[in-house]
C-alpha positions in Angstrom: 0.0 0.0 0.0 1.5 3.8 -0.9 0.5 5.9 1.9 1.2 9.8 1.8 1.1 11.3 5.4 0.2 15.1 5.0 1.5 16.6 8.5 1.0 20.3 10.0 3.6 22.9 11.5 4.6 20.2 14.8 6.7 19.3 17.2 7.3 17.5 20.7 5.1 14.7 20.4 3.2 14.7 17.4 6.6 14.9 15.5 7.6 11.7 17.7 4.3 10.0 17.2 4.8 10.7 13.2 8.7 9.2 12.8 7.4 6.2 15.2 4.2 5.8 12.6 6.0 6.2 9.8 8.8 3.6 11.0 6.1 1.0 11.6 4.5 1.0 8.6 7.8 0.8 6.5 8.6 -2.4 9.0 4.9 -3.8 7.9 5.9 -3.6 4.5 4.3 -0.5 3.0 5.2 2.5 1.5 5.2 5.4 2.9 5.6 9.6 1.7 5.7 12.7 4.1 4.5 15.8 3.2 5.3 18.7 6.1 6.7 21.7 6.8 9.4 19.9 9.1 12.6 19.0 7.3 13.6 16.9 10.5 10.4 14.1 9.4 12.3 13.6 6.3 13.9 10.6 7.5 12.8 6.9 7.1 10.1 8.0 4.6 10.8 6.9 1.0 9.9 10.5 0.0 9.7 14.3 1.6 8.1 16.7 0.0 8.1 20.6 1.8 5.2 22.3 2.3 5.2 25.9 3.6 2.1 25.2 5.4 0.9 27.4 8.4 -2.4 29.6 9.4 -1.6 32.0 6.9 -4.3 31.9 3.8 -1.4 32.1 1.6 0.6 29.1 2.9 -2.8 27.1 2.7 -3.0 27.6 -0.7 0.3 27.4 -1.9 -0.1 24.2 0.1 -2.7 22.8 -1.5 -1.6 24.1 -5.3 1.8 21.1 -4.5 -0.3 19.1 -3.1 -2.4 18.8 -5.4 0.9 18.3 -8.3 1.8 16.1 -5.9 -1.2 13.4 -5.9 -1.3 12.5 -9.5 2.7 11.3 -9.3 2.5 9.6 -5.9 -0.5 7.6 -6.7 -1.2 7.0 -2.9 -3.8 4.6 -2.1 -4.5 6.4 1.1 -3.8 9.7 2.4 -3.4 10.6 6.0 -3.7 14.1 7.0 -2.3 14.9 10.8 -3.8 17.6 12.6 -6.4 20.4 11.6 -4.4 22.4 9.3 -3.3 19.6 6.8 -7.0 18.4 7.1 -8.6 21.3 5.6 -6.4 21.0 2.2 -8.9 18.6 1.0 -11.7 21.0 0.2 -9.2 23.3 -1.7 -8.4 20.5 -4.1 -10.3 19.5 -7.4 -11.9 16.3 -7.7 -9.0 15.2 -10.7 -6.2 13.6 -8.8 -7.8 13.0 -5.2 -11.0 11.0 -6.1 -9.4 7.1 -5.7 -7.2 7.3 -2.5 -8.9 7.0 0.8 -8.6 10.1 3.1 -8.1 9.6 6.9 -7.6 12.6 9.3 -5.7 12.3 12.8 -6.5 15.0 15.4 -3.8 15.1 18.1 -4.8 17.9 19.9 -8.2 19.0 21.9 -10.7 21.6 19.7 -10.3 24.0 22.8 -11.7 27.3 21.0 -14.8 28.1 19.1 -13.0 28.4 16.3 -10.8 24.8 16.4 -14.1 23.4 16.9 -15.8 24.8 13.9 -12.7 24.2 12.0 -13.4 20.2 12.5 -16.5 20.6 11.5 -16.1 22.2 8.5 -12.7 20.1 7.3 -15.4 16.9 7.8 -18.4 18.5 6.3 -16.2 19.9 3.1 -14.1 17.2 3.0 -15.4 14.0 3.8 -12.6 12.1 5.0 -13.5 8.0 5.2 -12.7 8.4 8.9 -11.3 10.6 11.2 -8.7 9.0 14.1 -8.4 10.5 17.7 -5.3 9.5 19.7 -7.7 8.9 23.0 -11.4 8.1 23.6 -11.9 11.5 25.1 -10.9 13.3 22.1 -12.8 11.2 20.0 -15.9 12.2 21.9 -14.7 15.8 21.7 -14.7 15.1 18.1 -18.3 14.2 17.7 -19.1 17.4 20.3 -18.1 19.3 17.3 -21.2 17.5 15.0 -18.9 14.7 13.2 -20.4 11.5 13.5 -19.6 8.8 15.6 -18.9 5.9 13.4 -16.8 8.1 11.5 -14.4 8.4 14.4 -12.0 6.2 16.0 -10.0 5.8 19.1 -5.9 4.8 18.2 -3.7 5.5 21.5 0.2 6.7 20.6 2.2 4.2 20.9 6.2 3.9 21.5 8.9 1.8 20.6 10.1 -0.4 23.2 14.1 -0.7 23.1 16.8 -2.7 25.1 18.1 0.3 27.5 21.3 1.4 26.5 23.7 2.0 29.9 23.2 5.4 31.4 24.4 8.6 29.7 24.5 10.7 32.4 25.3 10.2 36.4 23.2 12.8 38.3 24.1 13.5 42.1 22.8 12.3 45.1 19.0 13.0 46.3 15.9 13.2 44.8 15.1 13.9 41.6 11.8 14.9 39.8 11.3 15.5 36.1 9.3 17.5 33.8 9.2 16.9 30.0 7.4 19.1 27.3 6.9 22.1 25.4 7.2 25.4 27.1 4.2 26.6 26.4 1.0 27.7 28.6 -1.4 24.6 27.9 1.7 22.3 29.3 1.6 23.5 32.5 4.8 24.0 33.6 5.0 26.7 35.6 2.6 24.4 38.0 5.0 22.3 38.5 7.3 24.9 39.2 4.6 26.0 42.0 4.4 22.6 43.6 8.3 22.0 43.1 8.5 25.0 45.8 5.7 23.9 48.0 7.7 20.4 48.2 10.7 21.9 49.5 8.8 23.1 52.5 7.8 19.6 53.3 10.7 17.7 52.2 14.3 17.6 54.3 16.1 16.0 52.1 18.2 17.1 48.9 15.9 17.8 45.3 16.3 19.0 42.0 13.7 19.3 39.3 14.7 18.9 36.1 13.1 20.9 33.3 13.7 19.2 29.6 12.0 20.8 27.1 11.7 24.0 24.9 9.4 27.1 23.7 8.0 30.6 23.9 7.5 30.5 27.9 11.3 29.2 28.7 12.2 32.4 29.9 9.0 33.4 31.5 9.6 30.2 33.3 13.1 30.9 34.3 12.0 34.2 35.7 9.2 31.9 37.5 11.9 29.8 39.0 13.9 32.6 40.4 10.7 34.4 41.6 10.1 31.3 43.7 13.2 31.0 45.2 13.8 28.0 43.7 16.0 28.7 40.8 19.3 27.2 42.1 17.5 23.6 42.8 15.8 23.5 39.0 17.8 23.1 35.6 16.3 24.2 32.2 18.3 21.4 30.0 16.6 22.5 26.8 15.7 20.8 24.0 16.6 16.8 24.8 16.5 14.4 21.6 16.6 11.6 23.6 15.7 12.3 27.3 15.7 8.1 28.2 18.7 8.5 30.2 16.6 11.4 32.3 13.3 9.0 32.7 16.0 6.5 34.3 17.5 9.0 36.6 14.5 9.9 38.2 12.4 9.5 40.7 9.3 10.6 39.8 8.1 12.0 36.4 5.2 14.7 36.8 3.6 17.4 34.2 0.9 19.0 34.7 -1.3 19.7 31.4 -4.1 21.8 31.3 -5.5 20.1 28.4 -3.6 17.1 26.5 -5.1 14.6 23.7 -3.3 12.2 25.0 0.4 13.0 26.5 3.1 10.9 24.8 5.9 11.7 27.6 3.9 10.1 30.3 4.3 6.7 28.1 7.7 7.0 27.7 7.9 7.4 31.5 6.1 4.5 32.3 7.7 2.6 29.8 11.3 2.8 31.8 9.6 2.7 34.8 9.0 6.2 36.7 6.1 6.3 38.2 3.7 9.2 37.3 2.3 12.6 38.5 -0.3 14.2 36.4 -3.2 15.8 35.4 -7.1 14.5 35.1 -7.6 15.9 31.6 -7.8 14.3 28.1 -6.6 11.3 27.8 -4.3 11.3 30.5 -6.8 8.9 32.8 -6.8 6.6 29.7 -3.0 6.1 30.1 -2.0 6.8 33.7 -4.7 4.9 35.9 -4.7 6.6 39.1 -3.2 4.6 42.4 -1.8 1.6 39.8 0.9 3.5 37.6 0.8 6.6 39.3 -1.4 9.6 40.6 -3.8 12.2 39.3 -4.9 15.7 40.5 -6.8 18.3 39.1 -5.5 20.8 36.8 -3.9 24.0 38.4 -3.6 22.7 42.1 0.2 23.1 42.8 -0.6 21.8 46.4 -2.5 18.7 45.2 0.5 17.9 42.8 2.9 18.2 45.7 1.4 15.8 47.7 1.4 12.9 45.2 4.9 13.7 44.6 6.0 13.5 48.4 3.9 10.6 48.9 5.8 8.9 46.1 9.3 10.1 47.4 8.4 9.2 51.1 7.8 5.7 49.8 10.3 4.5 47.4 8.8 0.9 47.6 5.1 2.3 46.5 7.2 4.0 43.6 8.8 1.2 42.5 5.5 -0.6 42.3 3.5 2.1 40.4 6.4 2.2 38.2 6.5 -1.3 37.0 3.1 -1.6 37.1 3.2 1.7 34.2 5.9 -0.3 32.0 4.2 -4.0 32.5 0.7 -1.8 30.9 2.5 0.3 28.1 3.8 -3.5 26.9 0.4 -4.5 26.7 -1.4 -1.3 25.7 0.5 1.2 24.1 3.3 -0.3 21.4 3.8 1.0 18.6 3.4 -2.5 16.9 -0.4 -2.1 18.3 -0.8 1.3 16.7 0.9 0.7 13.6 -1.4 -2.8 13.2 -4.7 -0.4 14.0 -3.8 2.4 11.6 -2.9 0.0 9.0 -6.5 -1.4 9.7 -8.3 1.7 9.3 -6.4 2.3 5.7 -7.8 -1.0 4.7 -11.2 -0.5 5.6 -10.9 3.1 4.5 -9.5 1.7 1.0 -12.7 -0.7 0.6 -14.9 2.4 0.9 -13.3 4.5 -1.6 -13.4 2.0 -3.9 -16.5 0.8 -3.8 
């Protein structure tokens, strides 16, 4: 099968969940073409193609004018559009060139705004995609809030790729760690982690540190936060991280605190070497981290709330030990990329059926 994935402006984990989809599909024998405005999803596809798509009318239609040059060479027998931007393309194309391939959309994100929401509605209505995929039940439902059907829509969770652990890359120093992985920006939530990082220092003798790994528009805000706080000397911005395994190992408990999330890829890789987790009830977190088993969940915005599940985690190493293989044991069985990759490839098939017939 020639599948064309058609992505938006991304990163963090929708440019992870991509390369890891992407990979699979390759390794189940199909063929696979990106189209995106990141250069860095170039690789492993057996074609890029650059799209200077963003919100900008201009780049949507310049978009859609190679795109649509780009459908009659490629042949695809399914195209996969990721995220709302790529998905309203369709509608801007003519029928010539787009009529035999099956289109499938992916929403990643939750339609927080008026205007995300109507944006859904009118990339379904106008383009009429064979099915739309949701990476969590909850966003599927928000999906259907926005007045696209039900059957249409389907729940695939991310999944990650399980490798043998390679021996540590970095030695951290003595005392307790906690880490924070993500995007610096507002719907993360980072700056309540910062909040409960201080109240935890109150209540905790011992040495911590809280490591910050990630990058965006509110790094500095955040920095400023830190210092603010009084806390800046016991926290460490380490940036961007392209491979922050070593960092999951090292610590002691993994928390972020997401004021909305679709789903929230750096929980799983968390879980997946073992950390037990401290997060937020929204999205589909509760569909990954399942409260008291791999972890704990507050609500959003309640610094305090997220300080307590931290210290009650640090004041019982043998409870987080527990919680933590009890996340990796339930990644294994639930969230692999082998098990996304095999329900993707399943909608493509069933989506391929309908367009032809």
């Amino acid at each position: 099968m020639r599948i064309f994935l058609v992505v938006r402006p991304c990163r963090g984990g929708i440019a992870t969940h991509i390369r890891v989809l992407v990979r699979q599909l390759k390794k189940d024998g199909q063929e696979v073409f990106v189209a995106a405005p990141n250069d860095a999803l170039a690789q492993d596809s057996d074609g890029y193609f650059r799209l200077p798509l963003s919100r900008h009318p201009v780049d949507i239609a310049r978009s859609a004018e190679i795109l649509e040059g780009l459908l009659p060479k490629l042949e695809p027998d399914v195209v996969h559009c990721h995220g709302i931007l790529s998905s309203l393309l369709k509608p801007f194309l003519s029928r010539q060139g787009n009529e035999e391939a099956a289109w499938i959309y992916t929403a990643h994100n939750f339609p927080s705004s008026f205007f995300s929401q109507l944006a859904w509605r009118w990339a379904y209505t106008s383009g009429r995609p064979h099915r739309l995929i949701a990476v969590s039940r909850a966003l599927a439902g928000a999906l259907t809030r926005c007045g696209i059907p039900a059957p249409k829509v389907i729940a695939i969770p991310n999944g990650i790729e399980i490798r043998p652990e390679p021996p540590d890359a970095a030695v951290l120093p003595a005392g307790s760690t906690i880490l924070t992985v993500g995007r610096l920006v507002p719907e993360k939530g980072t700056g309540q982690v910062l909040k409960a990082f201080q109240a935890l220092k109150k209540q905790v003798r011992k040495p911590l540190r809280l490591l910050v790994a990630g990058t965006g528009p509110q790094e500095k805000a955040l920095q400023a936060l830190a210092g603010r706080l009084g806390i800046g000397r016991d926290v460490t911005f380490l940036g961007y991280v392209p491979d922050p395994a070593h960092l999951y190992r090292a610590a002691d408990v993994f928390v972020t605190a997401p004021l909305r999330e679709g789903m929230g890829l750096a929980n799983l890789e968390a879980m997946a070497r073992g950390c037990p987790v401290v997060s937020t009830r929204v999205g589909g977190i509760p569909e990954v981290v399942v409260d008291g088993v791999t972890g704990f969940l507050v609500e959003p915005n309640r610094p305090l709330m997220l300080a307590q599940a931290i210290k009650k985690l640090l004041d019982s190493p043998a409870l987080a030990r527990s919680l933590g293989l009890a996340g990796a044991r339930r990644v294994r069985e639930h969230f692999t990329a082998e098990g996304m990759g095999r329900a993707t490839l399943k909608v493509y098939e069933e989506a391929k059926m309908s367009a032809s017939s």
